[in-house]
C-alpha positions as CSV (number, residue, x, y, z in Angstrom):
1,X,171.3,91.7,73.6
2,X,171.5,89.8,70.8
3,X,169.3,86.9,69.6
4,X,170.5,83.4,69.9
5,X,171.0,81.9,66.3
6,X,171.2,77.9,65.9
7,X,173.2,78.2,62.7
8,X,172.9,74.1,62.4
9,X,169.1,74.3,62.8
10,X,168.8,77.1,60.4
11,X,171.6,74.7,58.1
12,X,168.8,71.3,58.7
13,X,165.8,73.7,58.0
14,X,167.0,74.5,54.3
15,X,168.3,70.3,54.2
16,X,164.6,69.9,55.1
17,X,162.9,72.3,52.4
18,X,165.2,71.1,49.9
19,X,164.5,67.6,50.7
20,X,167.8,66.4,51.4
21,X,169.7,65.5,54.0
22,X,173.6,65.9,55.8
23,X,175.1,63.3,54.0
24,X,174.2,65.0,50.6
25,X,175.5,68.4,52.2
26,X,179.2,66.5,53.2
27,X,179.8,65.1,50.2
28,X,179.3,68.7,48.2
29,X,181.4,70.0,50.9
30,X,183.9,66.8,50.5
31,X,183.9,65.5,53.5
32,X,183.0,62.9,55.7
33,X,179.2,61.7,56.3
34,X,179.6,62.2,60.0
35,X,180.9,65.7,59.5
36,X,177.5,66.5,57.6
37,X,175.7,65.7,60.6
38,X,178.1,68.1,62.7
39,X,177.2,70.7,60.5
40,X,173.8,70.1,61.6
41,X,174.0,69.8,65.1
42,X,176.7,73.0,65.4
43,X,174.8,75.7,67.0
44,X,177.6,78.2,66.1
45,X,180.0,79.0,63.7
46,X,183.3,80.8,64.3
47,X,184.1,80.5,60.4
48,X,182.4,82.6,58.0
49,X,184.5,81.3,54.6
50,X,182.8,77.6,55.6
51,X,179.1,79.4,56.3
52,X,180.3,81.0,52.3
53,X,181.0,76.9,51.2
54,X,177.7,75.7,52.3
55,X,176.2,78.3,51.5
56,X,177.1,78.5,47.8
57,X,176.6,74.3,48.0
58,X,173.0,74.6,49.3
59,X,172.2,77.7,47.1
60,X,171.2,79.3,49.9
61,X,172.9,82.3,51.6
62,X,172.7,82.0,55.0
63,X,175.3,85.2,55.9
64,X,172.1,87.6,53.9
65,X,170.1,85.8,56.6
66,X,172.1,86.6,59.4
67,X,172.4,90.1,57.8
68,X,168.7,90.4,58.3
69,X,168.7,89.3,61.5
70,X,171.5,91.7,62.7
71,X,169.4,94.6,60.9
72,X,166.4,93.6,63.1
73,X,168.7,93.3,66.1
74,X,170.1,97.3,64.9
75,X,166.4,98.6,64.4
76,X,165.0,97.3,67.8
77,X,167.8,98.7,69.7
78,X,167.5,101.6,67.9
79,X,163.9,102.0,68.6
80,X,164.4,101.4,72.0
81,X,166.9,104.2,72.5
82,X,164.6,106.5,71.5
C-alpha cells in the first residue's frame, strides 16, 4: 500500500525553508492570496501540470520527490515479495 503524501505540507515545508510564505507562492503563480493558502492546506493533487507551475516557481521539484518516494514504495514491495 502506498504511503500517504500531504502534498500541501510537503508545498509549506519548502515555503518554510525558503523563508517565505503562500501569499508570495500565489502571486508567482497569479493568483489570489487565499488560493496560496489552499495550496498549502491541499493534501492532494489531481493535477500534475499545476505541481510542474509551482514547482518551477519555488525552484523546487516536487514530482523528482514524489519519484523518490514511489521508487521507495517499488523497492519495499519488491523486497517483500521476495
Amino acid at each position: 500500500m502506498a504511503q500517504t503524501v500531504d502534498i500541501g505540507k510537503m508545498i509549506q515545508d519548502e515555503l518554510d525553508r525558503q523563508k517565505r510564505n503562500p501569499a508570495w507562492l500565489a502571486d508567482l503563480l497569479s493568483t489570489s492570496r487565499s488560493n496560496g493558502y489552499k495550496i498549502v492546506n491541499e493534501k492532494k493533487f489531481n493535477d500534475v501540470l499545476f505541481l510542474m507551475d509551482v514547482s518551477v516557481a519555488m525552484n523546487h521539484n516536487f514530482l523528482k520527490d514524489l519519484a523518490a518516494m514511489i521508487e521507495d514504495e517499488i523497492s519495499t514491495k519488491s523486497e517483500q515479495s521476495v
